[in-house]
Each structure stands twice: as C-alpha cells, then as structure tokens.
C-alpha positions as CSV (number, residue, x, y, z in Angstrom):
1,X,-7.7,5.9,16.8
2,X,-4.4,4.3,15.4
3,X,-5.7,0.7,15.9
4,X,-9.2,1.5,13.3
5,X,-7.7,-0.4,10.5
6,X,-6.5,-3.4,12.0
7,X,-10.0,-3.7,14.0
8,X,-11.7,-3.0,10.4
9,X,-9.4,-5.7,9.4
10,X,-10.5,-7.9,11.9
11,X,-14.4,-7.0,11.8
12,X,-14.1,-8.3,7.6
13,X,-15.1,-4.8,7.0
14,X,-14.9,-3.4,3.1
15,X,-11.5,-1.9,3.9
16,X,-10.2,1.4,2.1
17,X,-6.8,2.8,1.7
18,X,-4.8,5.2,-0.1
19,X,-1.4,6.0,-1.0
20,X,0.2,9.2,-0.4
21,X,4.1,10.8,-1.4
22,X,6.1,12.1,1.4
23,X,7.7,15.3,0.6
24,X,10.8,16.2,-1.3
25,X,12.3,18.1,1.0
26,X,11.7,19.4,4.3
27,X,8.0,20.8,4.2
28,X,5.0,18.3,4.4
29,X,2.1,20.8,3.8
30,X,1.3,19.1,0.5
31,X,1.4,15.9,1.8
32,X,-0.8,16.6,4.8
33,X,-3.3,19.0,2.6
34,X,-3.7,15.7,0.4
35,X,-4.2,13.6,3.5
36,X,-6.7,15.7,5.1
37,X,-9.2,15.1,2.2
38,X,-8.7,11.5,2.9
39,X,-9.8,11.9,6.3
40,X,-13.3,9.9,7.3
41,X,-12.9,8.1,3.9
42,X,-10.2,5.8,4.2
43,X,-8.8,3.7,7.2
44,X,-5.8,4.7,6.8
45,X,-3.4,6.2,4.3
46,X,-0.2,4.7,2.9
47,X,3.1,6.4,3.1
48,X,5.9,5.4,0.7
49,X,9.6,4.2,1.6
50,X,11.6,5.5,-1.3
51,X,9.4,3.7,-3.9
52,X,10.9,4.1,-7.3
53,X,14.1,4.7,-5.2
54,X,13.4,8.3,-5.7
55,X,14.6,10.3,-2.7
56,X,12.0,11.5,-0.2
57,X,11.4,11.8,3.5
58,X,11.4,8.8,5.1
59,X,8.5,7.1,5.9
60,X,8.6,6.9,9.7
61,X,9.0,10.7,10.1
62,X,5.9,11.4,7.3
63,X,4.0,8.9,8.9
64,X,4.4,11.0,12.6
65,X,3.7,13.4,11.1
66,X,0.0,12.2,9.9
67,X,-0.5,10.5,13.2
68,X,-0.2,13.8,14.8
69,X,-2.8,15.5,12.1
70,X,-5.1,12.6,13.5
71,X,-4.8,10.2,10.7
72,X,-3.8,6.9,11.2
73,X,-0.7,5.9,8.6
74,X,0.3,2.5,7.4
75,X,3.8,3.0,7.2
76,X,5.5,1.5,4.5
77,X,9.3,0.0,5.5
78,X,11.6,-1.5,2.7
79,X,14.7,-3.5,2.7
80,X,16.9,-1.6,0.1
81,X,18.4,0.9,2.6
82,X,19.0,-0.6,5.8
83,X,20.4,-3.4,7.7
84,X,18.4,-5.6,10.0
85,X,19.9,-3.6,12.7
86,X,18.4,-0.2,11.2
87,X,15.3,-1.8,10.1
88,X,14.7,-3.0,13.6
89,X,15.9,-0.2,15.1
90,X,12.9,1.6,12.8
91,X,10.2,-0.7,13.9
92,X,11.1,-0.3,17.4
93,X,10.6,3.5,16.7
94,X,7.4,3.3,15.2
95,X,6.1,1.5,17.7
96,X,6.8,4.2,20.4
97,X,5.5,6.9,18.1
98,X,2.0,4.9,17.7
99,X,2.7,3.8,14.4
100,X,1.3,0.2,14.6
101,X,0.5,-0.2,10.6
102,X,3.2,-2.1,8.6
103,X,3.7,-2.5,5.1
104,X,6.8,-4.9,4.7
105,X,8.9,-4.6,1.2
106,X,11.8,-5.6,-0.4
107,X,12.0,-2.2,-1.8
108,X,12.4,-1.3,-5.9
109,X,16.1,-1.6,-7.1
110,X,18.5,1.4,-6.5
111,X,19.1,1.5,-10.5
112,X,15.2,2.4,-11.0
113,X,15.5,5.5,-9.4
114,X,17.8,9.3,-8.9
115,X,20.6,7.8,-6.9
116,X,22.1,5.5,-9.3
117,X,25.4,5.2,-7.4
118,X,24.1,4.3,-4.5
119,X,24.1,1.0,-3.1
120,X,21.2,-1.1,-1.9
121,X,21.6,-3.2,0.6
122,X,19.0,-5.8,0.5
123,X,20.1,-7.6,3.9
124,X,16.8,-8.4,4.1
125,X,13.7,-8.8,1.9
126,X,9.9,-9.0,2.6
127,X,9.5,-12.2,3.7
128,X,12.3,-12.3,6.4
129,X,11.4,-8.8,7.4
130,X,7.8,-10.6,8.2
131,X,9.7,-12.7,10.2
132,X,11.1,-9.7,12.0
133,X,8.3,-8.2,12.7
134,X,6.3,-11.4,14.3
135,X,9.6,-11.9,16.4
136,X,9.8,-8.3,17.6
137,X,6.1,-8.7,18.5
138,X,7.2,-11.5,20.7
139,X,9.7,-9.8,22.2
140,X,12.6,-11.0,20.5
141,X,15.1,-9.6,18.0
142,X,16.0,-11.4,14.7
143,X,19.2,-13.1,17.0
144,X,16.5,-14.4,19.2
145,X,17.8,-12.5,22.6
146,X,15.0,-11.5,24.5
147,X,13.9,-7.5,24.3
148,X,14.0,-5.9,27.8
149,X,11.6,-3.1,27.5
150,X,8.7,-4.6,26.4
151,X,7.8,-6.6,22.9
152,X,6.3,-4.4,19.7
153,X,2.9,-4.6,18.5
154,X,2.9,-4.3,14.8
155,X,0.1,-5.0,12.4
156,X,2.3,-6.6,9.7
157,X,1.1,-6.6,5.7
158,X,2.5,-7.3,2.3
159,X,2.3,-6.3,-0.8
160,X,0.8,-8.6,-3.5
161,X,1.0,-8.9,-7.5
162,X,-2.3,-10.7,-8.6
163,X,-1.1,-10.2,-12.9
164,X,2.5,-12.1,-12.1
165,X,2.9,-14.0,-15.0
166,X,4.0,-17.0,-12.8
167,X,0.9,-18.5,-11.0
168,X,3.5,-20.7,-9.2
169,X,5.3,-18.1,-8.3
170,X,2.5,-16.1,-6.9
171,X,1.1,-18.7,-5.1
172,X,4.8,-19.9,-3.4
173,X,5.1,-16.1,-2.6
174,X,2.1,-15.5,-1.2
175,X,2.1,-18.4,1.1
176,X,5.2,-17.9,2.0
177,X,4.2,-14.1,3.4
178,X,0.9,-15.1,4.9
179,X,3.2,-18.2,6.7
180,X,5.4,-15.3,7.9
181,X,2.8,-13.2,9.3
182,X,1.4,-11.4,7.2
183,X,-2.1,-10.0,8.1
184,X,-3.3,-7.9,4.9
185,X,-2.2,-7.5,1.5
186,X,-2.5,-4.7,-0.9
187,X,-2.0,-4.7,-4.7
188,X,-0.2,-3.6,-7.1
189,X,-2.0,-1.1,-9.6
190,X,-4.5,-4.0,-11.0
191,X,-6.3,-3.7,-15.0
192,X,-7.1,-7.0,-15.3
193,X,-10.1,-8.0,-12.9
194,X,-10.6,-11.4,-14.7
195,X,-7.2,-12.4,-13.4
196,X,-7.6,-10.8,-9.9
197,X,-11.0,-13.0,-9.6
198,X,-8.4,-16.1,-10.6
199,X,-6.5,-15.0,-7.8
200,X,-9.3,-14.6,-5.1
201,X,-10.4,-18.7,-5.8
202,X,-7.4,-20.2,-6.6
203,X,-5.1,-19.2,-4.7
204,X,-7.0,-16.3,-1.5
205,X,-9.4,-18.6,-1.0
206,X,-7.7,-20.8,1.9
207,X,-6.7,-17.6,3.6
208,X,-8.8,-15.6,5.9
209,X,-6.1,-12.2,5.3
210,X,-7.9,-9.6,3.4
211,X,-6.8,-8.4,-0.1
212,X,-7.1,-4.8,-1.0
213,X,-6.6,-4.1,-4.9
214,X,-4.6,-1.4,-6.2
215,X,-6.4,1.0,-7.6
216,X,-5.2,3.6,-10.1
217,X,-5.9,7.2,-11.0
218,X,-4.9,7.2,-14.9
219,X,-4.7,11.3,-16.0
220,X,-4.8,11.2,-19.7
221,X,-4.0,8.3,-22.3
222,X,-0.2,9.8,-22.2
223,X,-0.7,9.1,-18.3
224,X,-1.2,5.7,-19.2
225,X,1.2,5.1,-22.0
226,X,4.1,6.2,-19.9
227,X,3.0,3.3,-17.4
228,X,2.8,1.0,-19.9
229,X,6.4,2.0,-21.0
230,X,8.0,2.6,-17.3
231,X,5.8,0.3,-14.7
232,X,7.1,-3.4,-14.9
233,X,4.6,-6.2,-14.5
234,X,1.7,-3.5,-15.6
235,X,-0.6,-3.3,-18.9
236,X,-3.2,-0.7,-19.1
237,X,-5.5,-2.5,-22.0
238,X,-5.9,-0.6,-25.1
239,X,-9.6,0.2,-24.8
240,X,-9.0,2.1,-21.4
241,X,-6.1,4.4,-23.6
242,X,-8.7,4.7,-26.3
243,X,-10.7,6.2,-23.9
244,X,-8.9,8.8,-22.0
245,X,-7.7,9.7,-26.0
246,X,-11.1,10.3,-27.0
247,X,-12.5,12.0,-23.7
248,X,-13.1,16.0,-23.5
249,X,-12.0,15.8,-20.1
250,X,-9.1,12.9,-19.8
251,X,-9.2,13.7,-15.8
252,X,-12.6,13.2,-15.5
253,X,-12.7,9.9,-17.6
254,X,-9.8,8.7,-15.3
255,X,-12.0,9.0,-12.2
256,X,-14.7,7.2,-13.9
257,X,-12.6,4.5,-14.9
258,X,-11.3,4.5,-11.9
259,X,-14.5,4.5,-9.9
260,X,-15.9,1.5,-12.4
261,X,-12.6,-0.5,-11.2
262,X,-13.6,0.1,-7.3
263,X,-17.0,-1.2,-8.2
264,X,-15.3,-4.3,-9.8
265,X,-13.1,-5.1,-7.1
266,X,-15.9,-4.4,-4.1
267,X,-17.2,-7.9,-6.1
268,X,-14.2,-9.7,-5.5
269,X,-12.4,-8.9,-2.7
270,X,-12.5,-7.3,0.5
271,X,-11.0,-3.8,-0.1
272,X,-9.2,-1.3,-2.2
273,X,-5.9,0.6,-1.7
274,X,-6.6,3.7,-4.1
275,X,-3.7,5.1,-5.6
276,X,-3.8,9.4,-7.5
277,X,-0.1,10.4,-7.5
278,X,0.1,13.9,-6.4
279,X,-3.9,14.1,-7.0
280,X,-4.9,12.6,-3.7
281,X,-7.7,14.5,-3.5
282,X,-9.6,13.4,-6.0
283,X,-10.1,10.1,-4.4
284,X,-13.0,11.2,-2.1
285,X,-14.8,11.5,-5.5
286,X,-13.8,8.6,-7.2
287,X,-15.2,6.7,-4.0
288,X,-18.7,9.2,-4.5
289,X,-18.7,7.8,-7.7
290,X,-18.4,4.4,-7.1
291,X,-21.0,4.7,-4.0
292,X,-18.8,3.9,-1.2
293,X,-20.2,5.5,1.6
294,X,-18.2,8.1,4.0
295,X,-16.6,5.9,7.0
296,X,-18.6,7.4,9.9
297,X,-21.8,6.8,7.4
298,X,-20.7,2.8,7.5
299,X,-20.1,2.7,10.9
300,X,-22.9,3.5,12.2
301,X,-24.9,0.9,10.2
C-alpha cells in the first residue's frame, strides 16, 4: 500500500494528490476526517512541514499517523528547522515507520510566519537535501561513512514554480533538482496555464519525471484578493476575481473554477496536486466535476 504512488509514478499514470494541514495542537481528528474523504481518490495526500512557518505538528508524526488510517502520505521535510544531522536523523525515521514519500524543501522564511524570533537554520536547502536523500538511499550519510543497518528507500520529489519570472532560473533550478534526484515535482498554486504549457515544452520536455500542477480551491473573490496580497510569486487574474464577485454561491464557483483548471492541466501534464485549505473535502467533487474517475475505477481499466 505505501509504495501506490511511486508505482503510479512509474506506470506514467494521471497522478493525483492533495495537500492537507497537520493539526495545531495535539488532536489530529480534523486532519484525518479531511483525509478520509481523500481516500480512493488520490495517491497520496501531502502533509505540510511548517509551511508559512506557522507552527503545527510535525510532519513525520502527522504523516504516521495517516499511514496508520491506511493512507499513504507524501511527507513533506524542510530545511528551515533542522541541521543535516536532524534532517537525516528524520529520514532515517520515516523510513522505519513506512513513510517512503518525500517532498524535499528549503522551507518558507521564519519572518513569514508566528515565530518571528525564531531562527532558521537553513544548513541545508532543497537541492543538497536531494542529495541527502539519494546518499541515504545508498547507504551513506551526507559525510559519506557507510550506514550499518541497512540503506533508506526514499521516493524523493520537489517542488516546482512554473510562473518564476526568470525562465533561466527555472530552468537552472529544475535541472539542478532532477540532477539531484528528484523523481516528481509538484507545483506551486498555478493561474496561468499558457505559461505552465511553456514550461512542459521548453523546459519538462527532456525529462521523463512527472509534473503535478498546483491546484487551488479559491473561496470567494476576498479568498483570492488576500492571495494576491500575501502569496509571493502568485496572480489570480482579474476575470477569475470577477467571478467569484459576481457568483450567488462564491464556494461553488470556486470548485468550478477549480475543476475547469484540473481539466486544463490533465492537457498538459501528467498530474495534479489539489490544494482546499481546511476544505479538503470538497476535493472529491471538484475531481467529479472535472471527470476524473475514482482510483479503484482507473485501476481496473
């Protein structure tokens, strides 16, 4: 069960995933209520590592937690908090709980989030944690001494920014993760499919990775504004805003926008990572609407 998305991966299936919160706090039944409606729908489900820097439960215990509910986590790990010795230390873990999905980050800076004092420490940053992982996997730590009980196996992704304003910078960036190990990529929240397409034949196009693109449940047009305002390196286009202002139901319009974009994307690339903070269970429906079919549907095709 924990390996589904790495052999959909491998098979070049449409791949779907989706983001979920950990908890603030000590009690994950939100979380794993949200999950559960993700389950036969998705091939696995995203847990965050402090994104924003806002302070939640970390990743590796939320992700356990879904593991044990039956549903297989990509577990997201980021630089900002620990040293290579902790971050290793983490992989390590993951692997002996059966967490084999890894999303590799540098992490958002400390100042973005609730903990303004405290202090990042950035030892390492996505593409050197990469690197980590593909050593651990061959049974080596980042000082190269051998590990005596037994090498990891981690299925290693990144995260990538299709609407980066530099294209050489995107480009140098991506190659430099795929060159590092990287063996899937999810994007950030994407609005602007003619660029993603860009993306997919200039600069995808001599990889064989697959690209997943962010997906995004927009609420209401004030949803949207306050991303516009807040979300760096994001632009929700005006006619989208004008939408959700105008709509009886905002929620509703979201989903449909939403479900158009999964249409889009299913055009140009080979999977979406679906993203409806605190609203994960609308995503099943979004997928309805955009008439991708219940997992155990596809795989018996």
């Amino acid at each position: 069960m924990t390996d589904r998305f790495r052999q959909a991966v491998l098979a070049k299936e449409f791949l779907v995933t989706a983001e979920v919160c950990p908890p603030k706090g000590g009690n994950p039944s939100h979380m794993l209520k949200m999950a559960a409606t993700l389950k036969g729908r998705v091939h696995a489900v995203n847990i965050t590592d402090g994104s924003r820097a806002v302070l939640r439960m970390s990743s590796l215990a939320a992700s356990t937690i879904l593991l044990q509910q039956g549903i297989e986590p990509i577990c997201q790990v980021a630089c900002r908090d620990r040293n290579a010795i902790g971050l290793q230390a983490d992989l390590m873990g993951a692997n002996a709980l059966g967490i084999r999905n890894i999303l590799a980050l540098t992490g958002d800076p400390v100042k973005a989030g609730d903990h303004k004092e405290a202090r990042g420490v950035f030892e390492l940053e996505s593409v050197r944690l990469l690197r980590a992982i593909a050593k651990l996997n061959q049974g080596f730590d980042l000082n190269e001494k051998p590990l005596t009980d037994e090498p990891t196996d981690l299925f290693a992704g990144a995260a990538v920014d299709p609407q980066l304003k530099s294209w050489s910078g995107l480009q140098r960036r991506f190659e430099r993760k795929l060159e590092a190990g990287a063996q899937f990529f999810q994007s950030q929240l994407i609005t602007d499919f003619d660029r993603l397409d860009k993306f997919m034949q200039k600069v995808a196009v001599e990889s064989d990775k697959p690209i997943l693109a962010g997906i995004f449940l927009l609420k209401s047009a004030k949803n949207a504004n306050f991303i516009n305002r807040c979300v760096p390196g994001v632009q929700i286009p005006q006619d989208i805003i004008d939408r959700l202002a105008k709509a009886s139901d905002p929620l509703e319009e979201g989903m449909k926008i939403a479900a158009e974009q999964v249409k889009l994307a299913r055009e140009l690339c080979q999977g979406v990572h679906m993203m409806a903070v605190r609203r994960e269970d609308l995503i099943a429906p979004i997928l309805d609407l955009a008439g991708i079919e219940p997992l155990s549907v596809v795989s018996k095709s």
